[in-house]
Every structure is written in structure tokens, then in C-alpha cells.
N, C-alpha and C positions, 0 to 999 in steps of 0.2 A: 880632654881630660888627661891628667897626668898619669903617664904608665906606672908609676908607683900607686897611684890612687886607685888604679885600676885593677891592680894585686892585691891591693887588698880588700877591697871588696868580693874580687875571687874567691880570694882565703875567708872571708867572712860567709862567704856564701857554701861553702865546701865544708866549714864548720860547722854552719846550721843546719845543713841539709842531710849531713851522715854525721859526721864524727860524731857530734854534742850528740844527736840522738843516741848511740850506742855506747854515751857516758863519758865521750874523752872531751875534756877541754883545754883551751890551750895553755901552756906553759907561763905565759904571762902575758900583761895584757900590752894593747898593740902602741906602737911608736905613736899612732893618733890619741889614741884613748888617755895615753898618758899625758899629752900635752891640753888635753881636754881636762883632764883630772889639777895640773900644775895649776890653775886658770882655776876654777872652780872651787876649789878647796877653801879660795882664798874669798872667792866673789859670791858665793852662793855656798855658804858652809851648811845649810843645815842641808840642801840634795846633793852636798856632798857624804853627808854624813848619813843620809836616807839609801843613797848608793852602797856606802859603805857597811849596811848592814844585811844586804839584800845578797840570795844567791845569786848575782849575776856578777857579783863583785869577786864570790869565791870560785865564779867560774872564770875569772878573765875577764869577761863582760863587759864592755865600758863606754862611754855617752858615743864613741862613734858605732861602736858597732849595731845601736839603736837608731840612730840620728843621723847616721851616711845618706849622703842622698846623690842622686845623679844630675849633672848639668842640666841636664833636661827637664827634670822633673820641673812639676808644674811649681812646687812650692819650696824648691830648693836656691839656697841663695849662697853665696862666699864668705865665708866665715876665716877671716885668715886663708891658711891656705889650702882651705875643703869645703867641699861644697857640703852642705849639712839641712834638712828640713826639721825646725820645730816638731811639727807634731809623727808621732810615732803611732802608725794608722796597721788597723790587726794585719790586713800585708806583709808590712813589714816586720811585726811578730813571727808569721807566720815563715818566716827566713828558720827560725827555731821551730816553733812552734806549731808547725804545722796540720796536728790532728785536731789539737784545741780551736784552732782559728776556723777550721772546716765545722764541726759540731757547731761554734759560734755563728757561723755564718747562716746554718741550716735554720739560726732560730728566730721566736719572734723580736728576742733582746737588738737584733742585727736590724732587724726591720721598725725600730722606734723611731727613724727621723721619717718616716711616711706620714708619721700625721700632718705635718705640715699639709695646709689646706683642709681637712677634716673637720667634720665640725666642731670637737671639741677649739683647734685652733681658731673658728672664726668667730668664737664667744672670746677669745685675745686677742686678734688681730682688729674684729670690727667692732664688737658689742663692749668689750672691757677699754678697747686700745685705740690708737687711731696711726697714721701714718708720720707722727713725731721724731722719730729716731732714723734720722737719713745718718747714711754715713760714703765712704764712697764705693763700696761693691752694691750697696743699698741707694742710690739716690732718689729714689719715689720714698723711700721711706720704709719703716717697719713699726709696727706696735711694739714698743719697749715690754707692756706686758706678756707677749709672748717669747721677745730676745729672754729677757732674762728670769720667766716662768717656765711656759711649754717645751723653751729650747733645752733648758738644762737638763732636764729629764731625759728627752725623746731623744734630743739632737740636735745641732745645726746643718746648715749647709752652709761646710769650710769655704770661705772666698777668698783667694789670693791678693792681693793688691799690685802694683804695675812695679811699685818699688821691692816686692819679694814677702811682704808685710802682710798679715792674717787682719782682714777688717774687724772692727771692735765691735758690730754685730754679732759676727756669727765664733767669735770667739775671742777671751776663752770659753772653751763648751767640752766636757767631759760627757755629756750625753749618749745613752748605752746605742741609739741607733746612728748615731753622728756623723753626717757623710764628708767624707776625707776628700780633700784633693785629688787623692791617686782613684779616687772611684769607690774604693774600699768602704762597707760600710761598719759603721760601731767605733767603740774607743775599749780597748781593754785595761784602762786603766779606770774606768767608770766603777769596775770594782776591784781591780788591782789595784791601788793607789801607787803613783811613782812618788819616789824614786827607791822607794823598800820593794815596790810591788810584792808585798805578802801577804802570804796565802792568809796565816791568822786573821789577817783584817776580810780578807773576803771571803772569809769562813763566817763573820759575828753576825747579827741581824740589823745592827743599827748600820752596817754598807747598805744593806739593800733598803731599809730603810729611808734613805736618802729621797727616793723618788716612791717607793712603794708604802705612802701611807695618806691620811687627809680625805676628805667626805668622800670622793669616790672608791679610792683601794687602801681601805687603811691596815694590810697586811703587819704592819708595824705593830702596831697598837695592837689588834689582836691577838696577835704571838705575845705580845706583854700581858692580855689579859688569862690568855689562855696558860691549861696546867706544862704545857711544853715551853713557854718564855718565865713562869713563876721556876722552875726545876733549873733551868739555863741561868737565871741571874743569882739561882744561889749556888751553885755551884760551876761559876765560869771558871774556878782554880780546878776541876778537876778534868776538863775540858780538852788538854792537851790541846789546844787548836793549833801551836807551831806544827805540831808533829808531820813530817814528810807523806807518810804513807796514810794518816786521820781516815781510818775506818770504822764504822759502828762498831758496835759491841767488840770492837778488839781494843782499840784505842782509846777510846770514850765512851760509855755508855752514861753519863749522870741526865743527859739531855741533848732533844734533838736543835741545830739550828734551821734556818731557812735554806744554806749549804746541804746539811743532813739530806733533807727532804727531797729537796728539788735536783741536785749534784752531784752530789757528791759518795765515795766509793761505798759499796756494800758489800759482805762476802762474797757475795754472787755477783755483784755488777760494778762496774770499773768509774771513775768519773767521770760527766758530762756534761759540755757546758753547752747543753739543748737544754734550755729548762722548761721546755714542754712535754718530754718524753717520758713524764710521771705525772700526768696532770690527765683526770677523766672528763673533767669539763670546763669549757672557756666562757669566764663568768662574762665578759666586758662587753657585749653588746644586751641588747634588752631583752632577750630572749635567749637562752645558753645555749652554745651549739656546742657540740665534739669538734675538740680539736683539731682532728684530721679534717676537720672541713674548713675550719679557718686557716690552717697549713696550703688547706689546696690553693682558698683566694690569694695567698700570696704567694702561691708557686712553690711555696719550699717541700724536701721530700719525705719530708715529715704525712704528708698527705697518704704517705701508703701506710702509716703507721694505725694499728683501729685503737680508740679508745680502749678497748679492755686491754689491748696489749701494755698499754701505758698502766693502767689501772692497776696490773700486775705488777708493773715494775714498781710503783708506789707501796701495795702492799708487799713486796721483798721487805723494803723500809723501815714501814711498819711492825713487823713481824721480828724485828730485831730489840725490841722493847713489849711487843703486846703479843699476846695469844690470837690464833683465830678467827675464835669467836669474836672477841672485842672489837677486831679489825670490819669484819665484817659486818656486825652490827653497826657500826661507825658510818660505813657507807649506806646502809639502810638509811640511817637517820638523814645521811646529807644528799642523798637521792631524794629523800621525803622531801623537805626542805626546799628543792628543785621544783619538784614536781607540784606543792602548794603557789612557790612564787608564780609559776607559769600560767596555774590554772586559773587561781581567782586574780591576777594584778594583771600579769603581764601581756599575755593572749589577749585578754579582755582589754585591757587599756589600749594596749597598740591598737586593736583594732575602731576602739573609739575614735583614736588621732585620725587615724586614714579617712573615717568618716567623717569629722568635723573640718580634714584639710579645705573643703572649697568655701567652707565659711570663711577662711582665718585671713588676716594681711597674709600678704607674698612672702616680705622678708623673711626668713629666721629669726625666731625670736621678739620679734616684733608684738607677740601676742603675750599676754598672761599665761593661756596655758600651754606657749611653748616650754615655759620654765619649769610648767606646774610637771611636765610629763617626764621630761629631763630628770629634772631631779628625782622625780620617784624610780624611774630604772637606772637613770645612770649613777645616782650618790647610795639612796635609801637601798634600792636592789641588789645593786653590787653587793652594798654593806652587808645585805640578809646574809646573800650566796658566799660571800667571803668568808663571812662568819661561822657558817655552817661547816665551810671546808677546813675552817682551822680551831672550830673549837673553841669560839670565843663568843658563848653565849649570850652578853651584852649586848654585841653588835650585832647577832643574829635578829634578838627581840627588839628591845628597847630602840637601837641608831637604824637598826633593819626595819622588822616586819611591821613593828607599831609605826614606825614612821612612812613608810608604806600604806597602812590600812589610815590611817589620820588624813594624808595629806588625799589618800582618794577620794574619800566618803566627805572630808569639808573642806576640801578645796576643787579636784578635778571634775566631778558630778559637778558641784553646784554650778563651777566655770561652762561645765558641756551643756546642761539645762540651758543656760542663758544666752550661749551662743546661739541654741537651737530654738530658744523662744523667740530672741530679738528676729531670725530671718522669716518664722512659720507665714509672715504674712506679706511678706517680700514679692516685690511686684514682676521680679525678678525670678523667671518659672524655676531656672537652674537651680538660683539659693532655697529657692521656697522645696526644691524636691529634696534638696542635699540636707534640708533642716529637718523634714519630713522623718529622712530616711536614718538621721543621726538620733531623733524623739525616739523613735522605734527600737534603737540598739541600745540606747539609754535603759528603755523599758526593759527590755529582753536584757540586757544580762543584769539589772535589780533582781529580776525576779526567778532567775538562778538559782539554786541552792546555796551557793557560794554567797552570795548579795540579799535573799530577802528578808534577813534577819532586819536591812537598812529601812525596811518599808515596814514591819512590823507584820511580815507573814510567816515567820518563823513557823515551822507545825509543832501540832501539840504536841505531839511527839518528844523531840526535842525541848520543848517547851519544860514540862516535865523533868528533863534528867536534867535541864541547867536548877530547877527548883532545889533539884533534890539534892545535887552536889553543893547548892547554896546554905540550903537547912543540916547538909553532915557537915559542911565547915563551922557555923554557928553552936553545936552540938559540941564539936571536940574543943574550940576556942574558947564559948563564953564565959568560962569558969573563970 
């Protein structure tokens, strides 16, 4: 490496690591950057013009002091007369940026390219996809619906090529968990967008939008339906979203974003780009756990954090637009909400699947009611629980809980009966006891409180006060 090249990356490193932090930057930008800039303006105008408008431009900032790389590195190549890597992996952020990149790291946005192999991936790798898309870091191949589905979201995993070259499977890929070459995982520009990287844009909802919406997490959509995205899209002019310091109620108050909520500053609390560290429950498996327990399974240290301490930080949040009481009744309702999906769908249905697994084919999915069960926790359920947490009534009922109670009562039952009738006489003592013992759990939770309404045991009890809220609606309407 050239001892010039080597000064300055010193100095790049001496800049990021004190000066820039305590506000100085440099005088102008470097003898490389500029010859980066001569080149670029002309061949690439508009990230030159996307540079040109971004604070890193008015700090000095410029495509080498992102994009330096060392001889060695895995995905560094000779560009004229510097060695330089394409992609710019939170690492090498964290040359600046430091605390950002460490909060990042801690969370589960850093941890999205893990699904790779997970089941959602093997309904795109083997059920959606096939082994069509060889490339040459890929030569067995990859499901194209997963490269250019699951990966953009979650991640790839960056491949080098022998010539210096990024294989065309695994990128391009902006994906929030996206595992870099240097090891590094996530992409900060998944919501920073380069070459502005600004904040305005990963303040709005339609960034995060991007991967957080569609039958499983349509956070998108519900912030649109809900009264926090109707108040946001009428008043995005009063929003201040450039604003450097964007704090609630100082800065803007007409409406919260996804930022707001999840990140971003509050009189009392700084931003963070943990965005689980205001979140009391984690909707995405079929049965909700606290956070700190899904932190644990992944090791991050997030794990010593308890759910109420999170919970609190949320209502800070909230408490900056709502009283109290609202706040609190808020979470009643979406505690409720929890607690009906778990008792009558979810508990109960999971525990169906386990008992019908020694009926079913082997494969995944292979069955009807692999899909049947899928979908009601992973799309219909999500949707309840998401909906509930953000106040988007439609999705909670209608895309939620009805789609939920529907797909039970005439699709899943009828699937589990016939599983369990076809084996009851199976010559085969295993099937015949597994069918036995699946008839049985069938029986037992219809006849539930939650369920016997399905059989028509409803008590008269009940019976009665549905009568009678029937005859006061009739009463006040038929006029």
C-alpha cells in the first residue's frame, strides 16, 4: 500500500473517531475525494448531485472517505490509483459513526439476513422456487424467488467473485440484515438511502414501508389506515422532518411517524436505532413472546432489557400527544387483543398441529393443512396483533380476527376431522393411536367455552343476551 494512501486513511480514521465526533470537520475535502468527485459529476450526475446535497458534502465528506478500502480486504479492488470497495458495510460507518452502528448492531434489524434457511425461506427456495438461478458464487444454484424476494428485505450474503466483482445473486441487495463481506452485518443505507443519506427520508413511513407491509406485516397499510398515518399525510408540511435535532412536541407535533415511535428523540429520551427497545411484544412467531426472550435467542443484549421497561419507553412517546389515561387504556385494549388471539386460535391450534404431525407427509408443506395453519398465525394472526398495536381496526377485525375465526372453523377443523377419520382404522397401531388422540383434542377444545358455540352448545345463558342485543338492535333501527 502506498504510504500516501496510508495517511490518509490515518487521517480519515483520526477524523472519525474524535474530531468529527466533537463537531470539527475537515477544511476541505481530500486530494482523493476530489478526484472521485472530477469522475463522477460527469458519469454519474445525479449521486453526484445526491452527494451534493447530503451532510457529508458540507462536512468534507466524499466517496473516498466511505469507499477507501485496504488491499486486503476481501472485496477491495484498484480503481485507478486506490484501492476502494463498492459497498459501504455499517463498519465502515462506524469509522463515524460509531454509537449508531453499535445500537444498530444490538438489534433485530442487524439480524434480518438469519432467515436465510428458516421456513419462511424454504416456501422460496423449495415450494415457490427451484434451483434455477446459478450464478458463479452460486453454482448449484438459488431460487430466483427468494434472490430477488426474501433477500431484498432480510439480506443477502455478499459474495466476492475471483475478479473483485459482487455476484449478481447476492447483489444488488440493500437488505436491513445483509451480510457484508467484511463480516459486518445490515446495510445502513436500507433506510438511509445514498447518496443524500437523509434523515427526512428515513424519518417518512413509506422507507420503512418498503419491506414492512403485505399479508404478513402490513405495518404500512395500517399506519395508513390508522388515525396516526390519516393526521401524517395531512399535514406532512408541518412535519419539519429535515429538522437536525426532530423531537416530538418541540419540533413537530401534527403527527407521529414509524421514526416517532420506534427511534426517534423524546424530551426524555435520545435516538435509537434499537427499534426494539419500545416495543412490549413480539408479534412474528405464532404465539407472542416478550421481547427480551427473542433478544435472548439471538444473543443480543437486549435480553437484560424486561418488557415493561420497554413499554415505558413507548409510553414516554405516547404521552407526548395523549394523556394517561388514553395511553393506558390503549394498552389494555391491545393486551385484550393478545390475550383472546392466544386463548381461543393460537394455544389451541398449535397444539392441534403437534397432534396431527404423525398423520401428515414429512415434507413441509406438503399437506393442505400445512398452509391452512401458516396462514392463520403467520398472515391472519400477525395481522390481528399488528393491528391492534397500531390502531388499525380493519386489520385487527376484518384481515385479522374474522379471517382467523373463518379459516378455523371451515377450513382447519374440517382438514383435522378428516385427517383423524381417514387413519381411526389404520392397521397401523401408531396412526391409529395419533388419530385417536388428535379425535380427542378435536373434541376437547369444540367443546371449550371459546368453541361450543361451533357445535351448538352455546348455554342459555348466553343464548339469551345474544337474543336480546338482537331484538334492542331491531328496536332502535327498524324505524
Amino acid at each position: 500500500m502506498k504510504s500516501t494512501h496510508l495517511k490518509t486513511i490515518i487521517t480519515i480514521i483520526a477524523w472519525c473517531s474524535g474530531s468529527l465526533l466533537m463537531g470539527f470537520t475537515p477544511k476541505e475535502p481530500t486530494p482523493q475525494s476530489l478526484a472521485c468527485i472530477e469522475c463522477h459529476k460527469k458519469e454519474s450526475g445525479s449521486i453526484y448531485q445526491q452527494w451534493g446535497s447530503s451532510k457529508h458534502y458540507r462536512a468534507n465528506v466524499g466517496c473516498f472517505e466511505c469507499h477507501s478500502a485496504n488491499k486486503d480486504d476481501v472485496d477491495a479492488f484498484k480503481h485507478y490509483d486506490e484501492y476502494i470497495s463498492v459497498i459501504v458495510s455499517p463498519r465502515d460507518c462506524a469509522r463515524c459513526h460509531e454509537h449508531e452502528v453499535q445500537e444498530f448492531n444490538d438489534s433485530h434489524h442487524a439480524k434480518g439476513g438469519r432467515i436465510l434457511g428458516s421456513l419462511d425461506n424454504i416456501l422460496a427456495e423449495v415450494v415457490e422456487g427451484n434451483r434455477g438461478f446459478v450464478t458463479p458464487a452460486f453454482p448449484e444454484g438459488n431460487s430466483a424467488a427468494a434472490v430477488t424476494g426474501c433477500w431484498q428485505c432480510h439480506g443477502s450474503d455478499v459474495k466476492v467473485l475471483e475478479d473483485g466483482s459482487l455476484d449478481p445473486a447476492s447483489w444488488p441487495n440493500t437488505g436491513i440484515g445483509r451480510i457484508n463481506p467484511d463480516g459486518s452485518e445490515g446495510s445502513c443505507s436500507a433506510c438511509h438511502s445514498r447518496h443524500s443519506f437523509s434523515s427526512a427520508q428515513a424519518r417518512t413511513p413509506d422507507t420503512c414501508g418498503k419491506c414492512h407491509m403485505g399479508p404478513d406485516h402490513p405495518q404500512i397499510e395500517i399506519f395508513n389506515e390508522s388515525k396516526h398515518g390519516i393526521a401524517y399525510y395531512a399535514n406532512i408540511n408541518k412535519m419539519n422532518l429535515d429538522s437536525a435535532k426532530w423531537v416530538v412536541g418541540e419540533d413537530y407535533d401534527a403527527a407521529p411517524t414509524c421514526a416517532t415511535c420506534h427511534m426517534s428523540a423524546t424530551k426524555d429520551q435520545p435516538v435509537t436505532h434499537d427499534i426494539g427497545l419500545r416495543i412490549s411484544w413480539n408479534n412474528r412467531p405464532a404465539i407472542s413472546i416478550r421481547p427480551e426472550v427473542s433478544d435472548a435467542k439471538l444473543g443480543l443484549p437486549g435480553k437484560d432489557i424486561p418488557w415493561q421497561e420497554r413499554r415505558a419507553n413507548m409510553i414516554n412517546v405516547c404521552l407526548n400527544c395523549h394523556n394517561q389515561n388514553y395511553v393506558d387504556n390503549f394498552y389494555v385494549q391491545y393486551d385484550g387483543l393478545i390475550e383472546l388471539y392466544h386463548g381461543k386460535f393460537a394455544k389451541p391450534g398449535l397444539a392441534l398441529y403437534k397432534a396431527a404431525a404423525p398423520l401428515l407427509r414429512k415434507p413441509k408443506f406438503s399437506n393442505k393443512i400445512d398452509f391452512i395453519w401458516f396462514e392463520i398465525w403467520h398472515h391472519e394472526g400477525r395481522r390481528a396483533r399488528h393491528g391492534a398495536s397500531m390502531m388499525g381496526p380493519d386489520y385487527t377485525h376484518w384481515h385479522g380476527t374474522y379471517e382467523i375465526a373463518r379459516n378455523f372453523y371451515t377450513e382447519y377443523i374440517p382438514e383435522l376431522s378428516e385427517l383423524a377419520e381417514h387413519h381411526l382404522h389404520s392397521k397401523d397401531p401408531e396412526k391409529k393411536a395419533a388419530a385417536e388422540a388428535l379425535n380427542d383434542l378435536i373434541d376437547q377444545t369444540l367443546n371449550d367455552d371459546n368453541h361450543k358455540w361451533y357445535l351448538n352448545k352455546m348455554d342459555d345463558a348466553e343464548k339469551a343476551k345474544r337474543k336480546a342485543a338482537q331484538e334492542d338492535f331491531k328496536n332502535r333501527y327498524s324505524n
